[in-house]
C-alpha positions, 0 to 999 in steps of 0.5 A, spaced: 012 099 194 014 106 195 014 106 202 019 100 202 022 104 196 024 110 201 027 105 206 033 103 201 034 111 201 034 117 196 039 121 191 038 128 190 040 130 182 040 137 182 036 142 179 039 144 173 033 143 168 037 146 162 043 141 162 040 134 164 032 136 163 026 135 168 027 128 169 034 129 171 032 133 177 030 132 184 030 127 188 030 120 186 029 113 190 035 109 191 035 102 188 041 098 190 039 092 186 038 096 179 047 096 180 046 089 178 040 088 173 039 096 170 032 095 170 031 089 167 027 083 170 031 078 164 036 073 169 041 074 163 042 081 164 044 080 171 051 082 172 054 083 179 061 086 182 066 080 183 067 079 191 073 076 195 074 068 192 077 063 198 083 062 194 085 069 194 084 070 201 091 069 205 087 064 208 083 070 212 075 070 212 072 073 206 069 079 210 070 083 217 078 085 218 080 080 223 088 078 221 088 084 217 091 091 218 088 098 216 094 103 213 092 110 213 096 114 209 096 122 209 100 127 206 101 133 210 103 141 208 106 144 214 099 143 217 098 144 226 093 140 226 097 134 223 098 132 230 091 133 233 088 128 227 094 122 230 090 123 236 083 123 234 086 117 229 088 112 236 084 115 242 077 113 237 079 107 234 076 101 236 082 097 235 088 102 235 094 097 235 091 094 228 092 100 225 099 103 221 099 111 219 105 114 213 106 121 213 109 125 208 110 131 212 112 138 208 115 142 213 120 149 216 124 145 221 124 149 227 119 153 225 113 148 223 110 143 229 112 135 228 106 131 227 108 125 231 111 130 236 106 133 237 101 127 237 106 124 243 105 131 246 097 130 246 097 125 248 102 126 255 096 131 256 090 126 255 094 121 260 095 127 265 088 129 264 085 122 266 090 119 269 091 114 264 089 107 262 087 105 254 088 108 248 082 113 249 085 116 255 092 117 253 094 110 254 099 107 260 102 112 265 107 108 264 108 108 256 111 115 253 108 116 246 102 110 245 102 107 238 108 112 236 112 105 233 106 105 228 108 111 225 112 112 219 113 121 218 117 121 211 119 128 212 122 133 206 123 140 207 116 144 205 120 147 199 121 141 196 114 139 195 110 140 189 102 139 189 098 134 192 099 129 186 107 129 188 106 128 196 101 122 195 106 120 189 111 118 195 107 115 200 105 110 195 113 109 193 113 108 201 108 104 201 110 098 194 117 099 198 113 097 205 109 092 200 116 089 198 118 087 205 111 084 206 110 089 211 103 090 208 098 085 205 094 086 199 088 084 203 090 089 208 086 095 208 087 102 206 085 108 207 087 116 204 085 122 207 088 129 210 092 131 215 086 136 218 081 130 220 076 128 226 073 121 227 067 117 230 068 113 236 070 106 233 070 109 226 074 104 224 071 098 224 065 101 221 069 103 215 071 095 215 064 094 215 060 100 210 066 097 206 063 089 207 056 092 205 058 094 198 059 086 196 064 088 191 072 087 192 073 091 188 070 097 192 073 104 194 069 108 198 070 116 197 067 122 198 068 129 200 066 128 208 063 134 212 065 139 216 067 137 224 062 141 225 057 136 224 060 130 227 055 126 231 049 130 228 043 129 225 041 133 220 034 134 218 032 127 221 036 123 216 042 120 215 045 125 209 051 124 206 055 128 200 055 124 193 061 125 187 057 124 181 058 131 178 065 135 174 066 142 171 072 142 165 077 148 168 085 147 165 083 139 167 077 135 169 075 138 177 069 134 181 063 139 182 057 141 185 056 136 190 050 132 191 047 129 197 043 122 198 039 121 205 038 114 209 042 109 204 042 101 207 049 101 204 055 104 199 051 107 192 056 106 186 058 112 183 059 114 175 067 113 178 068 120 181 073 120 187 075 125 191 082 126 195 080 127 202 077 120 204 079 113 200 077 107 203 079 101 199 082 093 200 090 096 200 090 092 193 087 097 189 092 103 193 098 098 190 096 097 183 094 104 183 099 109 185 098 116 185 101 119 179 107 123 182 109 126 174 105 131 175 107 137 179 103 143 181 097 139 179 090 140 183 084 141 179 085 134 175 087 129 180 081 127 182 079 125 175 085 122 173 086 116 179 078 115 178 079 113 171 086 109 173 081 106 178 076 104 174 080 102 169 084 097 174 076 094 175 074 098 181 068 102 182 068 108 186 061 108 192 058 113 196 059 111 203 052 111 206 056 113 212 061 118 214 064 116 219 071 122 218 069 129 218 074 134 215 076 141 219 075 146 212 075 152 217 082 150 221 085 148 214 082 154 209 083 160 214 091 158 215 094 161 209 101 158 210 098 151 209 095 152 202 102 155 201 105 150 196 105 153 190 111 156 192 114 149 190 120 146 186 116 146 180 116 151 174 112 153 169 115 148 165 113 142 169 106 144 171 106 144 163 108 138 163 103 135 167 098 138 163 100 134 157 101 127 161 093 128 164 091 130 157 095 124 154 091 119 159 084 121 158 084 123 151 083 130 152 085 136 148 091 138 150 095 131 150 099 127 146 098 127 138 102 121 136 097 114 137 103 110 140 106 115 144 100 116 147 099 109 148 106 108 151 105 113 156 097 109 158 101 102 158 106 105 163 105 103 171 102 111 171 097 109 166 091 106 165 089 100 167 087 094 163 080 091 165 076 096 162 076 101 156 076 109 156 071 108 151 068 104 157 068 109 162 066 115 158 060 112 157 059 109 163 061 116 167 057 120 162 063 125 160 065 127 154 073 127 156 074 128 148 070 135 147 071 137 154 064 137 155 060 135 162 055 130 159 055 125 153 048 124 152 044 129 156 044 124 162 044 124 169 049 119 172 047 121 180 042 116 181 042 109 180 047 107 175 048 100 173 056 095 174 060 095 168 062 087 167 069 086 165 074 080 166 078 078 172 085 079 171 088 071 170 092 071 176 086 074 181 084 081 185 091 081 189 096 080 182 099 087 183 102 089 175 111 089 174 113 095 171 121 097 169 124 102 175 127 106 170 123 107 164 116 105 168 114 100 162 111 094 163 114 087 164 108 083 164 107 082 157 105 080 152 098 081 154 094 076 157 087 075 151 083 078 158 086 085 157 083 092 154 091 091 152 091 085 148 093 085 140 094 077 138 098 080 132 103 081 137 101 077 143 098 072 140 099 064 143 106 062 138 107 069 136 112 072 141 113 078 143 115 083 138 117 090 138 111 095 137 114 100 134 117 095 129 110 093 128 107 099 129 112 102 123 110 096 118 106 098 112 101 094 111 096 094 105 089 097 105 086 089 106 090 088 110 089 094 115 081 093 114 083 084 116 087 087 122 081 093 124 076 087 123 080 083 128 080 088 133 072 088 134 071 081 134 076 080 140 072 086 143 065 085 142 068 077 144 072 080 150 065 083 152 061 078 152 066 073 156 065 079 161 058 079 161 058 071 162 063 071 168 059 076 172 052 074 170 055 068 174 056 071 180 049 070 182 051 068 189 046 066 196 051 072 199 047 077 195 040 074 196 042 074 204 045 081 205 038 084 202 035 080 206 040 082 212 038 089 209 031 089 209 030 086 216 035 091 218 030 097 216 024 094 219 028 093 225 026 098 230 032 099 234 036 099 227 038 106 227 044 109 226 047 113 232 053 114 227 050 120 224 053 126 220 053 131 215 049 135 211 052 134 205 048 140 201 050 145 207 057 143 206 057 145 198 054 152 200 059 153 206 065 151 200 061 155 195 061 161 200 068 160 202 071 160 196 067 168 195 070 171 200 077 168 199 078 163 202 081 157 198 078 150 198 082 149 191 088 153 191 087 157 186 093 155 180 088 156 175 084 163 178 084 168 172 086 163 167 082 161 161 080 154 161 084 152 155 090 155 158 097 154 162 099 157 167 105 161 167 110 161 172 110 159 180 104 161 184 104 164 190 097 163 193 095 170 197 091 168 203 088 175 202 081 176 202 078 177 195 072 182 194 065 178 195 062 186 193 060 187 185 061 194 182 068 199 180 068 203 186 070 197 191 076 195 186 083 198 189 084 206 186 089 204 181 085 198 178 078 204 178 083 208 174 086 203 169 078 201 168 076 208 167 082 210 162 081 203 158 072 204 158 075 213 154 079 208 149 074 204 147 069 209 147 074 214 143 075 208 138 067 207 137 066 213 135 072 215 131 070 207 127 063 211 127 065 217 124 069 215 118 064 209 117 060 216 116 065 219 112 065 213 107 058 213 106 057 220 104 063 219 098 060 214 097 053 217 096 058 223 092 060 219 087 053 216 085 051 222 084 056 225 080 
């Protein structure tokens, strides 16, 4: 049993014993059937993800990618190696001519290489190096850029740009304008990444299929990847991939101390962390779930904020058991210029600002006092979604957001976790939610009785839509309050149990056919991968030692500052190195002087304190004997 346990892969939780005890460290065997059941052997505590239903596929199959586009979106700061990343995207995609790619492109002009520019460059030197053919070779002598009418660059002056959050913010308004035009299908695929990439050979339809082999429409795919430098390798004779399970609280919630999971037959749910550099979704989950563009200046937190949204919405986060796209972290991190933005159009104010609207959304300290208020702000087109709770997620995740604290319970969440149920929207997965241009409110209301949102005082069949403030500012005597409390609960514990009811009834023959497919797969002795990658555990040490000597992974907005506190000012992010040496006499003169004189002052204080301390007992001592 457990040789055939191993073959489904294993999860490494960490070693620290003092957070999460001995039972929470080590490595652990990976149960995919345990998503569905948590353990139990009871059939009615069986509750699977939702898959794609034929009346909401367009009339296209159910899986695989034929009839379907990729669209690939990438945000780039003044980054030379955004054309590079076009021409490993094209030359080793298998079906290149289904892909579509937006840039938002923050450059100096004439001073900053234009990404598509370069990509037509790149790609005249690969035709004049293989004298030319397909895609891979630089495409057709006589075709002079290759693709280039599948490139969208939205393009704004660098000292226009104001954080990552703010970049992404644009391609999703690009891209619910592209939708608008039906230039993009909610059953097309997505995928999000940064401009400083490198691919594997036909990375494309393998995304397409690790993406299949999650059996959840509702699937993003996120992790931080390796560095290229492991591409087409295979580390330790396995198949080891970076796993988001972990966060630290600096000013927001930051995904922290990666963790590794070796040889998984298929993508591993994740307690909803999610990281930026790579997302591979069905484009519905990109169109309901837009990046927040509110919140300039913001780093540490994005991540967590888009998870929350997504899980919310009903989307699970998964750990590819592949990685089939690399990151540059040397080429990125050692250029100064590109982690630059911090000389942005924002201002303390605003950075102020963002901090209070992710406080708001997640309930962290910090946020909105006022219930409503707050509640306004998680309704609107930025907010959260309406298939599940915070509450819900806090559990689920295990974070305590209220408290800022990592864990709720003292339990690790990295390895087999179980699916949280919830109710599909009335109107199906591909349904993408209205909100008012002006003031981001929602226009499909009142609720439907499926949603987290759904009060029947005010949404109740017969009862009209009526104001929530009017309602909200009537008052209402004491029974009337525990009437209305008493209510709530009962449509929760009811909203639930109909959860539970739906999924418990997606017991289909898919699921039971791909863990066959899966087991056959892994007894097959031509089943292994060449695909392989990185060694996920040497990416977190190469970004740990990198951070040491001054190179930054995270721009460091937040260095120096306590982790309650705000930042003031615009920030310039040196591209200095830092001093990985302990001790005074590695510190700069000036900063050994001010120390030593700082130490003589509190030693002169200790010892004045000392002495009239001294001085008191001894009169005291007088009196008595007078």
């Amino acid at each position: 049993m457990g040789a055939e346990k191993e073959k489904k892969g294993t999860i490494f939780l960490g070693v620290d014993e003092k957070t999460w005890g001995k039972e929470g460290t080590g490595w652990v065997d990976y149960d995919p059937d345990y998503e569905c059941t948590g353990g139990s052997s009871n059939p009615d505590d069986r509750h699977c993800p939702y898959l794609l239903k034929p009346s909401d596929a367009n009339g296209l199959a159910l899986s695989g990618w034929e009839g379907r586009l990729l669209h690939v979106n990438i945000a780039s700061f003044r980054d030379p190696l955004c054309p590079r990343t076009l021409k490993y995207l094209f030359t080793k995609a298998k079906r290149p001519s289904d892909i579509r790619v937006r840039v938002l492109q923050q450059n100096v002009p004439n001073e900053d290489k234009d990404c598509l520019e370069g990509y037509c460059e790149m790609m005249a030197e690969l035709r004049a190096q293989t004298g030319g053919g397909d895609t891979s070779e630089g495409g057709p002598m006589g075709d002079e850029c290759p693709h280039r009418d599948q490139v969208f660059i939205h393009q704004i002056h660098a000292k226009e740009a104001a954080g990552p959050t703010f970049a992404r913010g644009l391609i999703g308004k690009d891209m619910l304008d592209a939708f608008g035009k039906k230039e993009i299908s909610q059953q097309d695929f997505c995928m999000s990444t940064d401009s400083h990439m490198d691919f594997e050979p036909e990375w494309d339809e393998k995304m397409v299929n690790m993406w299949d082999l999650a059996q959840n429409e509702y699937a993003v795919l996120s992790t931080y990847v390796a560095n290229i430098d492991q591409l087409g390798k295979d580390l330790n004779g396995a198949h080891e991939v970076p796993h988001l399970c972990m966060v630290q609280f600096t000013s927001q919630v930051r995904t922290h101390a990666t963790k590794c999971a070796r040889n998984l037959i298929k993508p591993k749910l994740t307690n909803a962390i999610w990281g930026a550099g790579l997302s591979f979704s069905k484009c519905h989950a990109e169109l309901k779930v837009p990046v927040d563009p509110h919140t300039p200046g913001i780093f540490d937190g994005e991540e967590f904020n888009r998870a929350a949204r997504f899980w919310t919405y009903g989307y699970d986060i998964y750990t590819p058991h592949r990685v089939f796209v690399l990151h540059d972290y040397p080429g990125s991190q050692h250029n100064p210029v590109t982690s630059s933005w911090g000389h942005g159009s924002f201002s303390a104010s605003d950075l102020k600002n963002s901090h209070y609207r992710l406080n708001t959304m997640l309930d962290m300290p910090g946020g909105e006092a006022d219930n409503e208020k707050a509640l306004v702000l998680k309704r609107s087109k930025y907010g959260l979604g309406d298939r599940r709770s915070l509450d819900d997620l806090i559990q689920f995740s295990g974070i305590d957001l209220r408290h800022k604290k990592v864990t709720i319970d003292g339990k690790n969440r990295c390895g087999n976790i179980q699916w949280v149920p919830f109710v599909e929207h009335p109107k199906g997965v591909n349904f993408i939610p209205q909100f008012n241009d002006t003031t981001e409110d929602p226009l499909d209301v009142p609720y439907e009785k499926s949603s987290v949102w759904y009060d029947p005082h005010i949404d109740g069949v017969g009862k009209g839509l009526v104001s929530r403030e009017v309602l909200n500012n009537e008052k209402e005597d004491p029974a009337a309050v525990e009437r209305k409390k008493t209510e709530e609960e009962a449509a929760r514990v009811a909203h639930k149990k109909e959860a539970e009811q739906l999924a418990g009834g997606n017991l289909h023959e898919e699921h039971k056919a791909l863990a066959a497919a899966l087991e056959a797969a892994a007894q097959s002795p031509e089943s292994g991968h060449k695909e392989v990658i990185s060694n996920a555990a040497a990416a977190q040490i190469r970004a740990e030692q990198a951070e040491s000597e001054g190179v930054s992974i995270f721009p460091p907005l937040l260095r120096g500052a306590s982790d309650n506190s705000i930042p003031k000012g615009r920030f310039y992010l040196s591209p200095m190195k830092l001093m990985s040496k302990h001790g005074i006499e590695h510190l700069p003169i000036h900063v050994q002087i001010s120390v030593i004189v700082m130490v003589i002052g509190i030693c002169a204080a200790v010892i004045a304190s000392v002495g009239a301390g001294n001085t008191r007992k001894k009169a005291g001592r007088s009196k008595k004997r007078g």
